[in-house]
N, C-alpha and C positions, 0 to 999 in steps of 0.2 A: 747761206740760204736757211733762215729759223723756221721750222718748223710751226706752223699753224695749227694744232692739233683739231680731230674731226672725234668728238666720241659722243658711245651711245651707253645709254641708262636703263638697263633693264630690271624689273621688279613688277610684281602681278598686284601689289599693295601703294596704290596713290600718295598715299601718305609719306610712304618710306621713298619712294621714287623722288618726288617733289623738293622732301627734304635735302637728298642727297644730290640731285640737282642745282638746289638752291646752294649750300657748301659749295661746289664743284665754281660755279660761276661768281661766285666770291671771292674765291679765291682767285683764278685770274682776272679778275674786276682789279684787283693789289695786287698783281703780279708783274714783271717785267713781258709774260709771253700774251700775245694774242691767240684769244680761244676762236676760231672759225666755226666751230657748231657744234652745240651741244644739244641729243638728240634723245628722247624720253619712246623707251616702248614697253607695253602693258605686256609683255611676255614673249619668250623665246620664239613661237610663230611668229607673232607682228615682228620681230626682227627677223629671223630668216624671208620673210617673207617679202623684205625691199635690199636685204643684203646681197652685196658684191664685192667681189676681190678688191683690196684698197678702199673700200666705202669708208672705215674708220681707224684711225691708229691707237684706240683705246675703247673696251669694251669692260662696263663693272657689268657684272651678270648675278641678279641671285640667284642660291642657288636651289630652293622650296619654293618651286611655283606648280601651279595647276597648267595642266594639257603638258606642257613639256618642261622637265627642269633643269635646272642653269648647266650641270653636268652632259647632257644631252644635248641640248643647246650647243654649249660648247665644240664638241665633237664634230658636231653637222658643221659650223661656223669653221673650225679647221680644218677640214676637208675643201673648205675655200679659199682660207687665208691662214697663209702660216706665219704672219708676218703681226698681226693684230696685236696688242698687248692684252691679256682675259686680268680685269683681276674680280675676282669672285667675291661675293657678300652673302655673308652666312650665318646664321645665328649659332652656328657652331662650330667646332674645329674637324670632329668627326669624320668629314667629307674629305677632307686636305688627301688622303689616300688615292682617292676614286679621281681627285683633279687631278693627281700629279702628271699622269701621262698627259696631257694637254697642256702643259709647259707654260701654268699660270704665274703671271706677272707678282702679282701679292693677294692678300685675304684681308677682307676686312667683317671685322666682326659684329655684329647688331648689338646692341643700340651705336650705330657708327660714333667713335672718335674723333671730334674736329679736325684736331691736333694729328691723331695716326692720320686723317684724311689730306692733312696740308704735306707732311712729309714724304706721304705717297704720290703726291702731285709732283711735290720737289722736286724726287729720284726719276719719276716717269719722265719728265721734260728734261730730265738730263740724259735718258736712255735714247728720247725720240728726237735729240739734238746732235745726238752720235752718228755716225756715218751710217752704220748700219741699216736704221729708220729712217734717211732721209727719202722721198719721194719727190717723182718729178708728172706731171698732169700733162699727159698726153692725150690726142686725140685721135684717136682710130677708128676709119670709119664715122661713125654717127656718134657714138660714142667718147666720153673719157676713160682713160686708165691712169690710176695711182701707180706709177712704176718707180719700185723700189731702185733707184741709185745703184747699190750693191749689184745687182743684178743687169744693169746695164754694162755690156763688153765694146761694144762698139756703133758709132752709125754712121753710115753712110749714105752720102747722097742721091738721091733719084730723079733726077727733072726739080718737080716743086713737089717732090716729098722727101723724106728720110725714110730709110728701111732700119731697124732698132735689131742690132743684134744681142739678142740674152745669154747669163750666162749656160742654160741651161740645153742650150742649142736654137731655142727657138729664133724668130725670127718675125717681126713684126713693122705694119708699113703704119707710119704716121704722117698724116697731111699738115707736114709743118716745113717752111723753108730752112736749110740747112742755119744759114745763120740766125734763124729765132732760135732755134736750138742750142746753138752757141751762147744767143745771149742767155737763155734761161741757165744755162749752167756756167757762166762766168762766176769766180769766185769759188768754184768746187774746183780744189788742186788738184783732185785727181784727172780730170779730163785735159786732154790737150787734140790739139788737132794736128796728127801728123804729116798728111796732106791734106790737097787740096778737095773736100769734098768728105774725110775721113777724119772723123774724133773717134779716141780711143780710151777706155779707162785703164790708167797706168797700174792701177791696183790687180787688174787680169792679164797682164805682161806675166810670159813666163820666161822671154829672153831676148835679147837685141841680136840680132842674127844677118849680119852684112847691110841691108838693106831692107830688111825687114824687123816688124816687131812681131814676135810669134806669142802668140796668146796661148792661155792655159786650155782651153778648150781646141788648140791645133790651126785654130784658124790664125793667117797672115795677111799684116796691112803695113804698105812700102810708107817707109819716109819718103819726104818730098826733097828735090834736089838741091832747091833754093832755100837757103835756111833751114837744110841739114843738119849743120852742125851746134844753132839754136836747140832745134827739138830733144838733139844728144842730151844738152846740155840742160836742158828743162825735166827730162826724163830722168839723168844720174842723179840732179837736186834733190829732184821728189825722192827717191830711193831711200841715200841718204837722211833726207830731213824723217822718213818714213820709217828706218832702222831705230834714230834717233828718241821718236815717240816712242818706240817700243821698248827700248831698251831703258826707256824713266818715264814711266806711267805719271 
């Protein structure tokens, strides 16, 4: 599932925004990745001000703007998303201090580097093609949500909805039928369906326990009777292949 990246351009100077704009969509113009939106605002309000959780997977912020600056900016924006990539643009290094608690992605420096700017793109699509970053568009309510992958534990069926268990406890109803949901995460190993009605992310197993899979967060979902012994054996694979990556990066 490739990520489609969503990012936004903040900068209070036209000139410098445009610019860096213009690079940004050049570069996936010649790239293998599709850019899904590339989104330009005159300063840290105009973005607070339509942002939401998942709205973007990449945010360059500068960081010397009038009314609110990129530091500031920032702060408010992670108090909503802590998943965003920030990388900051600066006409100095100075500030790298005051960023570092907001756990910016990289810095780029003014007069922007083409070149830094391509390798920055590079590494960014390799980070947002990682498991970690991927996102899945759900619909809740009236609403879309960007729900991070990672944080999906479980879902289960409801009539013609799914209930989206997170890992964090929550617990969220999306008006999707069980098998669109399946189809949209086909191809993602970690999911499988271990009954009828129950997919589960193999990555938040904390143990196979008779007939059940007990989750890191405490919560239990039964294997199904009929090709039991399939899901065993779908679930040891992943393990396995999962040790594997880790143990040769």
């Amino acid at each position: 599932m490739e990520v489609r990246p969503r990012i936004a351009v903040v900068d209070d100077l036209p000139e410098d925004r445009e610019r860096l704009n213009a690079w940004i969509r050049g570069w996936f113009d010649t790239s293998p990745y599709w850019l899904e939106e590339l989104r330009e605002y005159a300063g840290g309000v105009d973005l607070l001000r339509h942002f939401e959780p998942g709205r973007f997977h990449a945010v360059f912020l500068d960081i010397c703007m009038d009314q609110l600056n990129g530091i500031e900016t920032a702060r408010r924006l992670r108090s909503l998303d802590t998943q965003a990539l920030l990388i900051f643009v600066t006409t100095s290094q100075e500030y790298a201090f005051d960023a570092f608690p907001l756990h910016p992605f990289d810095y780029l420096v003014k007069p922007v580097n083409p070149d830094k700017l391509h390798g920055l793109l590079r590494e960014m699509m390799r980070v947002l093609d990682s498991d970690a970053h991927k996102t899945l568009t759900m619909r809740t309510g009236r609403s879309d949500l960007q729900l991070p992958l990672a944080l999906l534990t479980a879902a289960v069926a409801q009539g013609h909805t799914v209930e989206l268990h997170l890992a964090d406890r929550q617990a969220l109803q999306c008006t999707m039928a069980f098998h669109e949901l399946e189809e949209k995460l086909r191809g993602e190993s970690r999911f499988i369906t271990c009954n009828r009605g129950i997919l589960i992310n193999m990555d938040q197993v904390s143990a196979l326990r008779g007939d059940d899979f007990v989750m890191k967060d405490g919560a239990r979902y039964p294997l199904r009777v009929r090709g039991r012994a399939a899901v065993i054996n779908a679930f040891t694979q992943y393990q396995f292949s999962k040790m594997h990556k880790e143990a040769n990066p």
